[in-house]
C-alpha positions in Angstrom: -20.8 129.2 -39.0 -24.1 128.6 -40.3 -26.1 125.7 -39.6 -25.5 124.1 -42.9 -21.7 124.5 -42.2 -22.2 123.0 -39.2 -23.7 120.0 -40.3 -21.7 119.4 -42.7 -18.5 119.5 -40.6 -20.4 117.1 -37.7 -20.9 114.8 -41.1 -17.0 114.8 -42.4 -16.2 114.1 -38.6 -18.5 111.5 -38.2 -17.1 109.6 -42.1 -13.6 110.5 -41.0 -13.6 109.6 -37.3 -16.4 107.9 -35.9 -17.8 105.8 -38.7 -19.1 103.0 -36.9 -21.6 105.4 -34.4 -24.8 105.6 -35.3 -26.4 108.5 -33.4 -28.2 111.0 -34.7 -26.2 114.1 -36.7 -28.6 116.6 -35.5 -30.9 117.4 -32.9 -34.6 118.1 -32.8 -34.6 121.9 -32.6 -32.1 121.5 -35.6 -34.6 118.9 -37.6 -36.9 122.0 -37.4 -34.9 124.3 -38.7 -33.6 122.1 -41.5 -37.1 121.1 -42.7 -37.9 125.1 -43.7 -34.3 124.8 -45.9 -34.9 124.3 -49.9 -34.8 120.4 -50.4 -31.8 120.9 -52.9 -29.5 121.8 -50.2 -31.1 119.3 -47.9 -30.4 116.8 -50.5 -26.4 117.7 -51.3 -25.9 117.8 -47.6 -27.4 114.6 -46.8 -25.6 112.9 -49.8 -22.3 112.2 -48.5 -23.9 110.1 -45.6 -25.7 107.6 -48.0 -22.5 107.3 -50.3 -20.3 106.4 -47.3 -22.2 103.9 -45.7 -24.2 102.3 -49.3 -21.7 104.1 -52.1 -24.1 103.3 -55.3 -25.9 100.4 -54.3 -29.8 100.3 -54.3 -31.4 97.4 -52.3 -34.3 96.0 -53.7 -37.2 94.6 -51.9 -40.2 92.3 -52.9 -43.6 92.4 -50.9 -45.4 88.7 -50.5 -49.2 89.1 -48.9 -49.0 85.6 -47.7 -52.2 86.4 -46.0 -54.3 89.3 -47.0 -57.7 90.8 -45.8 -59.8 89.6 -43.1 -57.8 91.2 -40.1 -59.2 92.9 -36.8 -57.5 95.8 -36.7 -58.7 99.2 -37.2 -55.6 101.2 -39.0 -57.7 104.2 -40.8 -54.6 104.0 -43.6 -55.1 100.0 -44.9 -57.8 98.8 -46.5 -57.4 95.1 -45.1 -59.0 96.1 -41.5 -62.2 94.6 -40.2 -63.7 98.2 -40.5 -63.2 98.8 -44.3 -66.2 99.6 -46.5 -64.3 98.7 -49.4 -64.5 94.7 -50.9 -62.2 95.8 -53.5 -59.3 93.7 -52.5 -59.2 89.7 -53.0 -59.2 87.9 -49.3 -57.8 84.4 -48.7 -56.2 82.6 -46.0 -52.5 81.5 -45.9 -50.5 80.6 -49.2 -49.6 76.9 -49.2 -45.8 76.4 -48.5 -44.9 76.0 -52.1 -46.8 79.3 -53.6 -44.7 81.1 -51.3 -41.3 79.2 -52.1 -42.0 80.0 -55.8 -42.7 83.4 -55.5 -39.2 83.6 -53.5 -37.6 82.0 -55.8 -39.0 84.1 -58.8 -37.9 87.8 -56.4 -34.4 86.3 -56.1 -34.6 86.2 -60.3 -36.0 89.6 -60.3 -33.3 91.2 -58.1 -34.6 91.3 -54.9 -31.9 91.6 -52.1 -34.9 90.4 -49.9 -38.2 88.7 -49.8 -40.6 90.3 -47.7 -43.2 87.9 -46.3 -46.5 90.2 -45.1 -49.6 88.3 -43.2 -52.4 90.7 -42.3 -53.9 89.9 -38.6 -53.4 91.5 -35.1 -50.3 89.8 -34.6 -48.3 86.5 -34.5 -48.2 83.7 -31.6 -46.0 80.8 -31.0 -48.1 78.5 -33.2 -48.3 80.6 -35.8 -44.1 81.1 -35.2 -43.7 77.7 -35.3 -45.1 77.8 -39.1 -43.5 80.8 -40.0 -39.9 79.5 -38.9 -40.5 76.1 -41.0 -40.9 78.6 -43.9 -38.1 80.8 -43.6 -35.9 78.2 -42.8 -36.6 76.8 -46.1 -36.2 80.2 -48.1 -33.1 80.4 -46.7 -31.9 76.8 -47.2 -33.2 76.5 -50.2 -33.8 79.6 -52.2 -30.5 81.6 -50.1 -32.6 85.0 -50.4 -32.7 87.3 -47.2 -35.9 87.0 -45.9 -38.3 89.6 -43.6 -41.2 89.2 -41.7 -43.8 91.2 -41.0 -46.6 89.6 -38.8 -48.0 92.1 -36.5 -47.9 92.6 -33.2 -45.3 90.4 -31.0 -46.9 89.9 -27.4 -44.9 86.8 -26.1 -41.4 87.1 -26.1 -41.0 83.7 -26.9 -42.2 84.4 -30.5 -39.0 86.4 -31.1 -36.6 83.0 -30.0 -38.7 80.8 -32.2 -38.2 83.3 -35.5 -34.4 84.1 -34.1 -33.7 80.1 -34.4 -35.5 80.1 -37.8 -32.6 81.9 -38.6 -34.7 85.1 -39.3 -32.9 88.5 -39.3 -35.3 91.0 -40.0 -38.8 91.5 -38.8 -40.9 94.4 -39.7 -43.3 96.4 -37.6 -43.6 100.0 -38.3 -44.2 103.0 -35.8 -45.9 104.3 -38.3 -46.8 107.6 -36.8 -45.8 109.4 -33.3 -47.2 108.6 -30.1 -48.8 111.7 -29.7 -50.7 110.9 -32.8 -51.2 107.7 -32.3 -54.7 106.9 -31.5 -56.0 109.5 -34.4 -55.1 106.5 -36.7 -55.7 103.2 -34.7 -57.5 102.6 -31.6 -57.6 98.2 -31.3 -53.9 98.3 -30.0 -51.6 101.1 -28.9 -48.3 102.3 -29.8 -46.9 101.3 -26.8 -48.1 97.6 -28.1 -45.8 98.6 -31.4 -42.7 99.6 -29.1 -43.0 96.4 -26.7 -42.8 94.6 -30.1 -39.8 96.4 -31.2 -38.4 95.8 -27.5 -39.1 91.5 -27.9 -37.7 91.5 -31.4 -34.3 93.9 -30.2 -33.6 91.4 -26.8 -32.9 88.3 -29.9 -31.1 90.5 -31.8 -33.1 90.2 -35.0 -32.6 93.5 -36.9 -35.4 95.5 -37.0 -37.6 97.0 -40.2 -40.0 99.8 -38.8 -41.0 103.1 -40.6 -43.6 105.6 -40.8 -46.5 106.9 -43.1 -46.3 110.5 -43.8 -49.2 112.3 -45.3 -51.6 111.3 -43.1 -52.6 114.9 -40.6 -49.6 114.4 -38.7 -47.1 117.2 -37.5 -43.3 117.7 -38.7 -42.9 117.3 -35.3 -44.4 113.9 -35.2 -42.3 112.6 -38.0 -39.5 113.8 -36.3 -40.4 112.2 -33.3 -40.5 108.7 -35.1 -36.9 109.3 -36.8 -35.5 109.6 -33.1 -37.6 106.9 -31.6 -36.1 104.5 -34.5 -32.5 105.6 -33.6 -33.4 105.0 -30.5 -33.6 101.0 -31.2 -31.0 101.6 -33.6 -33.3 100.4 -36.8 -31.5 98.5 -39.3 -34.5 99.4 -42.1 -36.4 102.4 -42.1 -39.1 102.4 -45.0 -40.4 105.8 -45.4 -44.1 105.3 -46.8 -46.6 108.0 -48.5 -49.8 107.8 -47.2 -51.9 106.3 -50.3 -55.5 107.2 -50.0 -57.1 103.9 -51.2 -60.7 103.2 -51.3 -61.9 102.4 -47.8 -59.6 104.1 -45.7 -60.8 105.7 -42.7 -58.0 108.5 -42.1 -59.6 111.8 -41.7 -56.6 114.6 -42.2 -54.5 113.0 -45.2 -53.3 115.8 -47.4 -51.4 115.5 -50.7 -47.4 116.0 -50.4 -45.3 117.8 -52.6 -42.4 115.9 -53.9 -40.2 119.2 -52.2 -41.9 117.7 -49.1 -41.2 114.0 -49.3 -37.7 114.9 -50.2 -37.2 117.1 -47.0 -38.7 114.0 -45.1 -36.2 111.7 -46.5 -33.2 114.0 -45.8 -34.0 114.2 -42.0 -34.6 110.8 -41.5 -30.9 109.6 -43.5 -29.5 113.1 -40.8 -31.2 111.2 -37.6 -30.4 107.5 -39.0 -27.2 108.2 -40.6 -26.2 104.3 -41.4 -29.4 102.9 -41.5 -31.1 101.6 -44.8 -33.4 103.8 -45.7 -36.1 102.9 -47.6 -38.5 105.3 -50.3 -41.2 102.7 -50.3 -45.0 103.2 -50.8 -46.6 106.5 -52.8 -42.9 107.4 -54.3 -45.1 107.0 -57.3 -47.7 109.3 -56.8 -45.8 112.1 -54.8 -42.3 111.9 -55.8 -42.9 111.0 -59.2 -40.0 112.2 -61.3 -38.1 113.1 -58.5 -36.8 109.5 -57.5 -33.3 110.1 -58.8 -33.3 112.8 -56.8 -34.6 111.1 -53.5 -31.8 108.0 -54.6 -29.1 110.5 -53.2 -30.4 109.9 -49.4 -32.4 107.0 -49.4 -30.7 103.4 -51.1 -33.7 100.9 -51.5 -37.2 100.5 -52.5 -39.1 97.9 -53.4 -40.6 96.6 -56.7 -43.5 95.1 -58.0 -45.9 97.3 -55.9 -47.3 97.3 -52.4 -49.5 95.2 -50.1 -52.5 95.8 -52.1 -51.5 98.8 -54.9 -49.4 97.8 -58.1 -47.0 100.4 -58.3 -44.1 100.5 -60.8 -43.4 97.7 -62.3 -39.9 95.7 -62.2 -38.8 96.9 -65.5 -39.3 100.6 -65.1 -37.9 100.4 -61.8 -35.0 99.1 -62.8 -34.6 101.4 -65.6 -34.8 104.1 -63.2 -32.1 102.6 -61.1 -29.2 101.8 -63.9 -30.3 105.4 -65.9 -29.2 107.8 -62.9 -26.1 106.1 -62.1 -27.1 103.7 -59.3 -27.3 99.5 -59.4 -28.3 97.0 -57.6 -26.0 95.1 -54.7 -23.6 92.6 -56.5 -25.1 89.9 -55.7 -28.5 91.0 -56.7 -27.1 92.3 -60.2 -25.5 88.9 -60.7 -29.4 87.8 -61.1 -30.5 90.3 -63.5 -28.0 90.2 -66.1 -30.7 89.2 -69.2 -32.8 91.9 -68.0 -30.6 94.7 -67.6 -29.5 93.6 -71.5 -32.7 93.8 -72.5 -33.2 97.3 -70.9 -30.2 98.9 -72.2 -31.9 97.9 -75.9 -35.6 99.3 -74.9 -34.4 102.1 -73.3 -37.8 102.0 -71.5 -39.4 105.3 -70.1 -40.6 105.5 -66.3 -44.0 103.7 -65.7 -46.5 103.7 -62.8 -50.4 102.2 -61.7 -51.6 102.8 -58.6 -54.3 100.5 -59.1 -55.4 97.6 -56.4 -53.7 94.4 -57.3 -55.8 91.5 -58.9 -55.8 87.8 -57.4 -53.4 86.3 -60.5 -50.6 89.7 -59.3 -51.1 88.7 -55.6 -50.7 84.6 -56.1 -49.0 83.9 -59.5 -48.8 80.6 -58.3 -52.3 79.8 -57.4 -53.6 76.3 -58.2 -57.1 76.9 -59.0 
C-alpha cells in the first residue's frame, strides 16, 4: 500500500471511528514525503477532512487595527515595528469605544463570522485588559458577533482571567515561524515568549488563533515544525499567511511562492490539524491568485476587506468567489448578506484584488475628524 493509500485509509478511520481526536493524521517523516507529491493529489486527499468537520461552510473574518504603528518590536515581516524605514502607513493611538463598535457592527452586516480586534505594541497588561474586556463585552452584548483578540505578547497570567471573564474566546498570537528560525525574523522577544503566551491563554481555556508566515527563507521543515507545535496546543484557528513583501520590511531571504507551493502548505497543515479551522489569510491574492477555489477544498475561512495594513480583495469579489465554486458562508453569517448576495447573482462580478497599503478613511471609517 502506498503512502497515499495509506492516508487515506488512517482518514476514513479517523471520520468513521474516531471523529472527535484531533491528532495529527501523519507524521513528520510522512509530511516530507507528502510535500514532493503533485498538489492535485494533495488536495483530493486532504478534502474529505475539511468536508467532515466544516461540510461547505466558509468562515469569514474581518481585521480591525484598533491601534496601528508606533510599536517596539522588531518583526523583519511588518511594517508597523519601531525599525521600519517606511512612513507609508497612517499611525494613531487607540480607536475611541464607539469607532470600534461601528465598525463591528458594520462586519456583522458584511458577513463576518468574527470581528478581529488587532492593536500593534509588545504586548497587553492588566490595564490595558481591563479596557479591552469593557470592549468585548460590549461587542458581544450588544452587537452578538464573535469577537478575537490579538494584543501581543501575554506575560502575566492574570491578563488571560481578565479577557476569559470578558467573555472572550479567542485570542490570536501567531508562531509565525519555527523556533529554529526564530531569531532570523525577530530578535526584541523570543519564541519561547510566543509559546508562554499560548501556554497563559490555554490554562483559561480561551481558544487559541496562532499561525505562521510562509515565504519568508524558512525550511519545509520549519513550517512543518509549526503545524505540530500548533497540534500540540490543540489550536482552534490556524491562519496560514504569505509573506507580503511591503515597503519597509526587514526580512532578508523572502522568496516568491508558487500557488503549487501554497497549496501543498495548506494540505499539510489541514493532514497535522485535521479539525482545526484553517485559515488562507494574507498573500492568497498575490500567490494563490486563481487558485482559491482550489485551496477552499482544505482550508474553510479567510478574511475580507484586506489585512493589517494591505487592502486586499474586496468584500464583493470575495464573496463572489465563495458562492461561484459551490461554498457559502455559515448560516448565521448568510442570514446577514442576503441583499448582497442578490445583488451579486445580477453583477456576476469577476475576481478582484489591490495589494496596496490601506488609507486612513479604509482603516477608521468612522473617524470624527
Amino acid at each position: 500500500m502506498n503512502l497515499l493509500k495509506e492516508i487515506e485509509q488512517r482518514i476514513r478511520n479517523r471520520i468513521q471511528n474516531e471523529p472527535e481526536k484531533n491528532d495529527s493524521l501523519i507524521s513528520r517523516e510522512e509530511a516530507l514525503q507528502l510535500y514532493s507529491i503533485d498538489e492535485e493529489s494533495l488536495i483530493q486527499l486532504a478534502e474529505p477532512i475539511r468536508k467532515f468537520y466544516f461540510h461547505n461552510f466558509v468562515f469569514v473574518h474581518i481585521l480591525n487595527n484598533i491601534r496601528n504603528g508606533n510599536c517596539g518590536e522588531d518583526c523583519g515581516y511588518c511594517i508597523q515595528r519601531k525599525t521600519s524605514v517606511s512612513n507609508e502607513i497612517p499611525t494613531y493611538n487607540y480607536k475611541s469605544e464607539e469607532e470600534i463598535l461601528k465598525e463591528a457592527e458594520l462586519a456583522k452586516k458584511q458577513g463576518a463570522y468574527r470581528y478581529c480586534l488587532v492593536a500593534s505594541g509588545r504586548g497587553t497588561n492588566q490595564k490595558l485588559a481591563i479596557r479591552y474586556a469593557e470592549i468585548i463585552k460590549k461587542i458581544i452584548h450588544d452587537i452578538n458577533i464573535k469577537v478575537c483578540l490579538s494584543a501581543g505578547i501575554i506575560q502575566d497570567p492574570e491578563v488571560s482571567k481578565i479577557l476569559k471573564n470578558a467573555g472572550l474566546d479567542r485570542y490570536n498570537h501567531n508562531l509565525n515561524t519555527s523556533e529554529n528560525y526564530y531569531e532570523r525574523i525577530t530578535t526584541t522577544h523570543t519564541y519561547k515568549d510566543r509559546v508562554q503566551t499560548l501556554e497563559f491563554l490555554s490554562r483559561e481555556k480561551i481558544g487559541l488563533c496562532s499561525g505562521v508566515i510562509a515565504g519568508m527563507g524558512e525550511s519545509i521543515e520549519d513550517l512543518i515544525d509549526v503545524a505540530f507545535e500548533l497540534n500540540r496546543f490543540r489550536t482552534e484557528s490556524i491562519p496560514i499567511n504569505f509573506f507580503i513583501p511591503v515597503p519597509g520590511h526587514s526580512v532578508q531571504n523572502f522568496r516568491t511562492l508558487s500557488s503549487k507551493e501554497c497549496l501543498k502548505i495548506l494540505a499539510l497543515f489541514r493532514f497535522i490539524n485535521p479539525k482545526a479551522e484553517i485559515r488562507m489569510a494574507a498573500g492568497r491574492e498575490l500567490y494563490i491568485k486563481d487558485k482559491q477555489p482550489l485551496a477552499l477544498k482544505v482550508s474553510n475561512s479567510l478574511f475580507v476587506s484586506g489585512y493589517l495594513n494591505v487592502k486586499g480583495s474586496d468584500l464583493n469579489s470575495t464573496i463572489s468567489m465563495i458562492y461561484q465554486n459551490g461554498f457559502q458562508l455559515d448560516p448565521s453569517s448568510e442570514n446577514q448578506i442576503q441583499s448582497l448576495l442578490n445583488e451579486l447573482e445580477k453583477q456576476n462580478l469577476s475576481y478582484e484584488e489591490s495589494l496596496e497599503l490601506k488609507s486612513i478613511k479604509e482603516l477608521r471609517p468612522f473617524l470624527k475628524l
